[in-house]
N, C-alpha and C positions, 0 to 999 in steps of 0.2 A: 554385568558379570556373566560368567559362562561357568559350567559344571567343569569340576578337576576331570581331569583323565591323567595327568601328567602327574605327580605329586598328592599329597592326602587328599581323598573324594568330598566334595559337598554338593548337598543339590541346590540348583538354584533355579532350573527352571524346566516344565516337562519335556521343550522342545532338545535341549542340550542333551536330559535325562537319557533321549529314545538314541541319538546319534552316539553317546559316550557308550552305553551297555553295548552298542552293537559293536563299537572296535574293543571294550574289554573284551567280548566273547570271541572274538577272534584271536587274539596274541595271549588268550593266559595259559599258561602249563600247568604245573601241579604242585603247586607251593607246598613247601616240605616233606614233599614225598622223596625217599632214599632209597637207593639200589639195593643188592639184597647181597652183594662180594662187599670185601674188608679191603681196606686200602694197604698199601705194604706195611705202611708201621700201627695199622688195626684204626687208625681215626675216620675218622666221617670228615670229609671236606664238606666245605658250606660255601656254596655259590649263589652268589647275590646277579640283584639287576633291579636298576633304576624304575622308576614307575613311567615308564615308555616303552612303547612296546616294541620297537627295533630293538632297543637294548634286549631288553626281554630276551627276544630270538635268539639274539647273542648268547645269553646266558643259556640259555636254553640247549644251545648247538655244543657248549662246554659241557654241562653237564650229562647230555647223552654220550658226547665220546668218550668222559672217564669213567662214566659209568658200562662203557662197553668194552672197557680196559680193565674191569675188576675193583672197582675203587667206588667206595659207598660215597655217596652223594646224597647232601639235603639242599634242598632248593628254597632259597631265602629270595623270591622276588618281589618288584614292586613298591620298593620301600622310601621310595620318596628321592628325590635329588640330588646331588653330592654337599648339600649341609646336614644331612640328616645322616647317611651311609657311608662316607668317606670317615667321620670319627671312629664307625662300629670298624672299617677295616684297616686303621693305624690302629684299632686295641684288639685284633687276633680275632672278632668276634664273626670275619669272612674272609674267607680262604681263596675265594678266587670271583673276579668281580671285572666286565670287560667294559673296562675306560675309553677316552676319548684323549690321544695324548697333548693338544693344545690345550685343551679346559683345564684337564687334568695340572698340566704343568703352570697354569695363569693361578691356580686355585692354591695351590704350593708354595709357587714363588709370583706375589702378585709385582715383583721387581720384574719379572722375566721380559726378554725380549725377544719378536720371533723370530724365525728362519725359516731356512728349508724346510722339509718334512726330517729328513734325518738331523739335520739342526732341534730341532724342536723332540727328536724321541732321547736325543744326546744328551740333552738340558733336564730332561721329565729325568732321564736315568740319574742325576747327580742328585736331582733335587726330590726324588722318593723321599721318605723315613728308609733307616735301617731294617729295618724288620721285616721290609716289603722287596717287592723285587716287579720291576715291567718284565714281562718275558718280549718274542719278538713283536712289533707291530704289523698286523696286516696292512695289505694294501688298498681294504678299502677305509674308509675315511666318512666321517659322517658331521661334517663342519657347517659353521654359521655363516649365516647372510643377512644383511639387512635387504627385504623384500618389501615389492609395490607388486601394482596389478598395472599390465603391461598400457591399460588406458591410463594409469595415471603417471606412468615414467613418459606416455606422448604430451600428458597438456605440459609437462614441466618439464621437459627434455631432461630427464633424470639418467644418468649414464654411468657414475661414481657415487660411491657416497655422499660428497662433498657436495655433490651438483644438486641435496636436497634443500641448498638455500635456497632455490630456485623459487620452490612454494609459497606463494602466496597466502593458503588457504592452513586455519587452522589443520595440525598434525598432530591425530590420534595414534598413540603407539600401541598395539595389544600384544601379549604374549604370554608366558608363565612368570607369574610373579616374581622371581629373581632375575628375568631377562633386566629389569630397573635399576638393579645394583652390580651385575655383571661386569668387568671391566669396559667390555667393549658395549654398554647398555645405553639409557638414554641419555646419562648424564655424560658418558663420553661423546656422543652427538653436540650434545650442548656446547661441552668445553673444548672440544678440540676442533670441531667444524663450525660450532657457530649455529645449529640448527634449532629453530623453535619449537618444542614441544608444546603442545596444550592440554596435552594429559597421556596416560594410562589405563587401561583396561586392558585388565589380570582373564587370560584366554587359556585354562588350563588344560591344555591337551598337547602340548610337545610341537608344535606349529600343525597340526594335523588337522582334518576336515572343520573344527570348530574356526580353528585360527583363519582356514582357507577362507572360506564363508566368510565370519567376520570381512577380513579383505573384501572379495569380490562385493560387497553387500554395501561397501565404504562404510561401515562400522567403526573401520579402524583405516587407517592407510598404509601402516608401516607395519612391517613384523619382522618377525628371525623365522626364516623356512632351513631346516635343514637338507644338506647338499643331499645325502639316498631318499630324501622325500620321494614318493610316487607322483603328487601333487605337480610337479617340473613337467610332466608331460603333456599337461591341459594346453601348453602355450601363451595362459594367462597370467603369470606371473613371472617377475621380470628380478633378478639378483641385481642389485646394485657392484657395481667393480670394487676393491678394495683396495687401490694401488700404493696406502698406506699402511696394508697390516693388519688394520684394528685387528683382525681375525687373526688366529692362528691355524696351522695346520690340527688338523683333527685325527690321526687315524685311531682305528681300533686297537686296541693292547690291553691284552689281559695283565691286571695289576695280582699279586698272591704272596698268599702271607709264606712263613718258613715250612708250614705243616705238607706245600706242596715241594714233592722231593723230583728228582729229575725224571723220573718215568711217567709223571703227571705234567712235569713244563715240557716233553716232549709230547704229547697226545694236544695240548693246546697251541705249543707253536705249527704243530701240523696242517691244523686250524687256521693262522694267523697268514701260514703262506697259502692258502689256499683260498681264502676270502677275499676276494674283489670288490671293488667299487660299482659294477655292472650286477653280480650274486645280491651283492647289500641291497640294491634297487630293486634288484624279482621280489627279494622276500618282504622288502616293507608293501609293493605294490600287492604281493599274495596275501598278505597281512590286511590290508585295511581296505583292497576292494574286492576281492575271494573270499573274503573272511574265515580265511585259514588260521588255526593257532600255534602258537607259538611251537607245540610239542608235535604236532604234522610236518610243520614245516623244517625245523632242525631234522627230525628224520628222515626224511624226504634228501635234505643237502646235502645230510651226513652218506649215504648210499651213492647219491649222484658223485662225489664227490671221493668214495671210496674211501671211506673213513669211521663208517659204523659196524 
């Protein structure tokens, strides 16, 4: 077992304890703190973010721009995973919250089929609730992989997902606890490719330095790394191909309840076209090995970017 970082904290053991405090102390903001202007129709918008710290930034990058637009803001982050936060923001209780549109839409309609990237923001738009609304999706993207470490895609010439029959040798999966029931998780390995598992081990940190490690350390052999991971740059770890789909496209899309009015979905899609897939990757890399937070670093894009 490894300490949360991803999802509610527990400790398990001091070496995880010293590695998770130092990426928390990098990516946290200022949970619940509000701007000090009234939004048009006098409410306080509440901006949430998963307990991951790219999201986080995300959240983070929203809330400083509408709060530079006159619009009070409470900052709701951290709060655990789309089974815990997705119910608070189908009942009003977050106003603005920056999703990931394949998850997003598997999580909705677990019938869904993918597509394109615009296929897939099409699909997430029908398949919302009422009450909600995707505004635009950026262009950067922060999607799943099933991940090796590039020595063990050589002993088993591992090249597609598929190509993990290949393995002879027991295959330990590690990841965040829901990576097991996920659609595309272990049990879709199983049933659709035929792959043997021999267990799980729950690596609560969002594929981040715990996950990494584990990998490198063969703790585990398999994981989900996501695509703005910093981690991609070492050259030690290897994306399996997906020439089936399991994955869907991922991008960013701010999801928001009705309390946001058009002067607020203009400040975030402003945002949405201006987020890249290259920006996503500075800021996780300034995030987890600069040990910049969250609220440095949203300011910092937002000026570079001519938007604060």
């Amino acid at each position: 077992m490894f300490r949360t970082y991803k999802g509610r904290l527990a400790l398990i053991s001091v070496v995880a304890v010293g590695a998770a405090v130092a990426l928390s102390g990098c990516s946290t903001g200022s949970p619940l703190s509000s701007g000090s202007s009234g939004t048009s129709s006098g409410d306080t918008l509440v901006v949430g973010s998963q307990d991951y710290y790219s999201n986080e930034i995300v959240a983070e990058i929203y809330a400083q721009a509408l709060e530079a637009k006159g619009f009070t803001v409470q900052r709701d982050f951290r709060i655990g995973q789309r089974e815990v936060y997705l119910p608070e923001i189908e009942q009003g209780k977050i106003d603005v919250f920056p999703e990931y549109t394949g998850d997003l839409l598997q999580a909705l309609d677990p019938k869904a089929v993918s597509g394109s990237t615009d296929e897939v923001y099409a699909a997430l738009q029908k398949a919302i609730p009422s009450n909600l609304r995707a505004l635009d999706q950026a262009g950067a993207s922060d999607g799943n992989t099933w991940t090796v470490t590039k020595a063990f895609a050589d002993s088993y010439n591992l090249t597609d997902i598929a190509s993990l029959t290949n393995v002879t040798e027991p295959i330990q999966v590690g990841g965040n606890s829901e990576l097991a029931t996920r659609p595309y998780g272990t049990t879709a390995l199983e049933e659709k490719y035929g792959v043997k598992i021999a267990g799980f081990i729950p690596v609560e940190d969002g594929g981040g330095p715990l996950t990494v490690k584990a990998l490198e350390d063969n703790q585990i052999q398999l994981t989900n790394i996501y695509t703005a991971s910093p981690a991609w740059a070492s050259g030690k770890l290897v994306a399996l191909t997906d020439p089936d789909h399991l994955f869907f496209p991922s991008n960013v899309v701010p999801i928001v309840s009705k309390k946001v009015d058009d002067t607020a979905a203009t400040v975030l899609n402003d945002i949405s076209a201006k987020l890249s897939e290259k920006e996503l990757v500075s800021l996780n890399d300034q995030s987890v090995n600069e040990q910049k937070s969250a609220a440095v670093l949203a300011t910092a894009w937002l000026k570079h970017n001519g938007l604060g």
